[in-house]
C-alpha positions as CSV (number, residue, x, y, z in Angstrom):
1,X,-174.8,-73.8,-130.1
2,X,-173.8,-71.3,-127.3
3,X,-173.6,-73.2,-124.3
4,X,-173.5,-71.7,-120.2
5,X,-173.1,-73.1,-116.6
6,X,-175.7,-73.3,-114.2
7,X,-174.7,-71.8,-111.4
8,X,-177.1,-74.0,-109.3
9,X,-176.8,-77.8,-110.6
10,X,-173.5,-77.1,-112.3
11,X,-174.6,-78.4,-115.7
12,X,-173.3,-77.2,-119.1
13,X,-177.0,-75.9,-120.8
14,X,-177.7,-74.6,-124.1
15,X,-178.7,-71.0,-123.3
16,X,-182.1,-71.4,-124.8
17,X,-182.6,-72.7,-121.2
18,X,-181.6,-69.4,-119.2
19,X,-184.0,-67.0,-118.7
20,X,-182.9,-63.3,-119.4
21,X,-181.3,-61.1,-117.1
22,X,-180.0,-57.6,-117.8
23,X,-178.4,-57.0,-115.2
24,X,-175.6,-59.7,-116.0
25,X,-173.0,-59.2,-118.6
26,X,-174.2,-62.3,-121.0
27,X,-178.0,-61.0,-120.5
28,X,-178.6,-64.0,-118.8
29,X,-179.7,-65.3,-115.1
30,X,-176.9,-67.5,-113.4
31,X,-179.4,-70.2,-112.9
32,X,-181.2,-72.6,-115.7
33,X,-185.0,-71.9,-115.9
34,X,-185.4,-75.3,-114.4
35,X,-183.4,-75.0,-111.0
36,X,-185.1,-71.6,-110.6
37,X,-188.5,-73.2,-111.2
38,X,-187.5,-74.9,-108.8
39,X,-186.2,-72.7,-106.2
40,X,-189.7,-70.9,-106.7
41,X,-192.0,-74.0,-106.1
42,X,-189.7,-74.5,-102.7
43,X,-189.9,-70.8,-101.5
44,X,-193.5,-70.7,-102.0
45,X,-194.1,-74.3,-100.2
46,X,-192.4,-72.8,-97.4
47,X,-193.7,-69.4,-97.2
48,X,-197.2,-69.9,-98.7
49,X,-199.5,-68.6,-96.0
50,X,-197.1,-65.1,-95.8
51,X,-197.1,-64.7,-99.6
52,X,-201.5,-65.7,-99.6
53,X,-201.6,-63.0,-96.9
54,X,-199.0,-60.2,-98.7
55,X,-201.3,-60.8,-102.1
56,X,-204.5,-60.6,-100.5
57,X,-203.5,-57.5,-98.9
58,X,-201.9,-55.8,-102.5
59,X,-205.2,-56.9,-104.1
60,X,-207.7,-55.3,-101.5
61,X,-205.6,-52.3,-101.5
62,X,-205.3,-52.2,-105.2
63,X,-208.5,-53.5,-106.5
64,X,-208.6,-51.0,-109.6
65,X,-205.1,-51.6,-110.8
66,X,-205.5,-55.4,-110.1
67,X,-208.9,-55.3,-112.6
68,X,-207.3,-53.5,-115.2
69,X,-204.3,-55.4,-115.2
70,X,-206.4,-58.4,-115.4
71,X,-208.6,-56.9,-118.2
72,X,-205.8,-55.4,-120.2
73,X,-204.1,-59.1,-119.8
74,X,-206.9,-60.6,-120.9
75,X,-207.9,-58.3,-124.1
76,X,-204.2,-58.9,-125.4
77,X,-203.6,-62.3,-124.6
78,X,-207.3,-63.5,-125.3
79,X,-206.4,-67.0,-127.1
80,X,-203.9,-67.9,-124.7
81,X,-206.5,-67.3,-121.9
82,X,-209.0,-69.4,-123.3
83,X,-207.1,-71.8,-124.2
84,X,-205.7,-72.4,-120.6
85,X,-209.0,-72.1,-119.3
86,X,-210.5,-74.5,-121.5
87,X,-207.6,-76.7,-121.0
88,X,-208.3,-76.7,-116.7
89,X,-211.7,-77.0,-117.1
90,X,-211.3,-80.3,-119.4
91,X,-208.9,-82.0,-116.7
92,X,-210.5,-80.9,-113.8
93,X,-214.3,-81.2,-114.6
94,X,-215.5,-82.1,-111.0
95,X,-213.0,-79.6,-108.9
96,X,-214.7,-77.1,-111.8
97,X,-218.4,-77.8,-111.3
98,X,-217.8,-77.9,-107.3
99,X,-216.4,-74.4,-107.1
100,X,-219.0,-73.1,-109.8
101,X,-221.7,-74.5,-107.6
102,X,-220.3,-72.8,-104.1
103,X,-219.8,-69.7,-106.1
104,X,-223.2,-69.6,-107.0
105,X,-224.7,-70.9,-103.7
106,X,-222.5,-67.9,-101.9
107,X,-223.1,-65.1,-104.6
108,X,-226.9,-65.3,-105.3
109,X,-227.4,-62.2,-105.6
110,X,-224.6,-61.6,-107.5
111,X,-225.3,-64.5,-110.4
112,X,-229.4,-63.0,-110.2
113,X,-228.5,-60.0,-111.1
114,X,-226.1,-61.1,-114.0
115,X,-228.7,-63.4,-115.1
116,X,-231.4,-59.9,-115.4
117,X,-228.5,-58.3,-117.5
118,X,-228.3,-61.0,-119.9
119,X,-231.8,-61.8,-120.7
120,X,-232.2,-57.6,-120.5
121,X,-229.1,-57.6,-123.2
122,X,-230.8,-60.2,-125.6
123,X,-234.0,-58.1,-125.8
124,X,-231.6,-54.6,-126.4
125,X,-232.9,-53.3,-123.5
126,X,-231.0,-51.2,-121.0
127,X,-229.0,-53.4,-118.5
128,X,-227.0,-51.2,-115.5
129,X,-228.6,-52.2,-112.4
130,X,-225.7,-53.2,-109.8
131,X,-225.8,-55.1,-106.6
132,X,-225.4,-51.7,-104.3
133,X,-228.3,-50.4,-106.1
134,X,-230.2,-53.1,-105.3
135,X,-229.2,-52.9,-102.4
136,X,-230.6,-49.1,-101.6
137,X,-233.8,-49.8,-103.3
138,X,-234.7,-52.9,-100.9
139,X,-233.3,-50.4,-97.8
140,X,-235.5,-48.2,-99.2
141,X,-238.6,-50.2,-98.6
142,X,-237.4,-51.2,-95.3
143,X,-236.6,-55.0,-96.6
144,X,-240.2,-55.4,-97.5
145,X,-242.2,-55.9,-100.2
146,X,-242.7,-52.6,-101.9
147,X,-246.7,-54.0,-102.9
148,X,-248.3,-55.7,-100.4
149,X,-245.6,-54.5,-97.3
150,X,-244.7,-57.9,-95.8
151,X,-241.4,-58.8,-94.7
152,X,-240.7,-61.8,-97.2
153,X,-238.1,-63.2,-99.6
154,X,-238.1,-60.4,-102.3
155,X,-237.4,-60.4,-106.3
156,X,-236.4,-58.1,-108.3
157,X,-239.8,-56.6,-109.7
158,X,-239.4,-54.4,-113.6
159,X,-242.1,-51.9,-112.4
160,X,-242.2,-51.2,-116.1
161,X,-242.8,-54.6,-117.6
162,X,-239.8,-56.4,-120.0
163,X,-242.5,-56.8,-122.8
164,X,-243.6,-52.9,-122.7
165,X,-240.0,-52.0,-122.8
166,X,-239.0,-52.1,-119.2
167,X,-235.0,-52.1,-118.7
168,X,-232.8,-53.5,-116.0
169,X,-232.5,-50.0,-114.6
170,X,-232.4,-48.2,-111.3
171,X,-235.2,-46.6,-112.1
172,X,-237.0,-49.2,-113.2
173,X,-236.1,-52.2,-110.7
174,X,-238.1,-52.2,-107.2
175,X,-238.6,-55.1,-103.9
176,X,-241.8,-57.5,-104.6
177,X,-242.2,-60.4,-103.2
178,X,-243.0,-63.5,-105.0
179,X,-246.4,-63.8,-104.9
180,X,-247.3,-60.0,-105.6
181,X,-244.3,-59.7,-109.0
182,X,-246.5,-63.1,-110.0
183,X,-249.8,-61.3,-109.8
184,X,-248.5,-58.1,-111.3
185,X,-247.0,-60.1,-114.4
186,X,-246.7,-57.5,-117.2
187,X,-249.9,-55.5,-115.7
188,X,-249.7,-52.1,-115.8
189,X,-249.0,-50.6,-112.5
190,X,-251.6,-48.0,-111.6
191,X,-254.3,-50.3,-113.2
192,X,-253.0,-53.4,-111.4
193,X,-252.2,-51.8,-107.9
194,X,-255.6,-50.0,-107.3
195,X,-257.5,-53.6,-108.1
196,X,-254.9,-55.4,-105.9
197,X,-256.2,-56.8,-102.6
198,X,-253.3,-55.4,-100.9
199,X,-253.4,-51.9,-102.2
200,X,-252.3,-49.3,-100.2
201,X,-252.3,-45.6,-101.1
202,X,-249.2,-45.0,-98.6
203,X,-247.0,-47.6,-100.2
204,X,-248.0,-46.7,-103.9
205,X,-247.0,-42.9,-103.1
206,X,-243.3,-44.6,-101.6
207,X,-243.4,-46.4,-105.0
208,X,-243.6,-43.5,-107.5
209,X,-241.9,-41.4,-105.1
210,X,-238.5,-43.9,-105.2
211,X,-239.1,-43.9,-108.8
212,X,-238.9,-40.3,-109.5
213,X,-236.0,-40.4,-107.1
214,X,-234.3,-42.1,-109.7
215,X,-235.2,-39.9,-112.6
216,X,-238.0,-42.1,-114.6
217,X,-240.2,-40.4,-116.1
218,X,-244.1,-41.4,-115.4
């Protein structure tokens, strides 16, 4: 068996235990993978915060090449990932539901709208709505409820009902508040609206106008 000195802890190694190096004549790095392992864990220990910063920095700046990287990694090395994963998530069950919950108590909007794409995705129905056009169509109605006008906590309303069809769409996703998506329920719109005690020909003109805004067809 071929056999090399670490340059670091002066050991005689089998070379199995070098990484590779082309630079050097043997093809091999001067230190054993275990010294430079580490030499890595102590240079990061001291310069941790500097190499958080550099990384946050290169991923903010890079955010594209950093999700197809990611992506690509991910499609060619998919039984390694999942593996690994699985294998954190077993050992670190509580550390794992902690962060899961804060993720999901800081990115509500986020894990709502992922929700709507699923259940949209089950029923083969259209799913494209993102969070910045969620965003426009509750600017859009001034933060209010695009029905009744109040400033309340607002849902995510299908205009166009999921049981008649109604996709997860821009053009198909408007502000209601709680208590008027509940009393719409899979109504139809014009039928529902004119009935409604707070029916307002002003707002239902903003309403179809947003919609054809967004190219739907009525």
């Amino acid at each position: 068996m071929d056999m090399k000195i670490c340059y670091k802890c002066k050991r005689e190694l089998p070379v199995d235990l070098f990484g590779k190096c082309k630079i050097k004549k043997d093809g091999l790095d001067i230190w054993c993978k275990e010294c430079k392992s580490e030499n890595s864990k102590q240079y990061y220990k001291v310069n941790r915060v500097s190499l958080l910063q550099t990384s946050k920095e290169y991923q903010h700046n890079n955010i594209e090449k950093v999700l197809n990287y990611s992506r690509n990694y991910r499609k060619e090395n998919l039984p390694k990932v999942n593996k690994g994963a699985g294998k954190y998530r077993s050992e670190n069950k509580p550390k794992v539901a902690a962060a899961s919950r804060k993720w999901r108590q800081e990115n509500k909007i986020r894990v709502n709208i992922l929700c709507q794409r699923s259940q949209a995705r089950r029923k083969l129905l259209p799913s494209t709505l993102t969070a910045g056009q969620w965003a426009d169509a509750k600017l859009y109605f001034d933060n209010r409820c695009c029905y009744c006008g109040r400033k309340l906590s607002l849902e995510m309303e299908h205009w166009v009902p999921v049981t008649n069809g109604g996709g997860y769409v821009e053009s198909n996703i408007i502000p209601a508040c709680k208590s008027c998506n509940c009393s719409k329920n899979n109504s139809d719109f014009f039928t529902w609206f004119k009935a409604y005690k707070f029916y307002n020909e002003e707002r239902e003109n903003k309403i179809i106008e947003f919609l054809n805004s967004k190219a739907l067809i009525i």
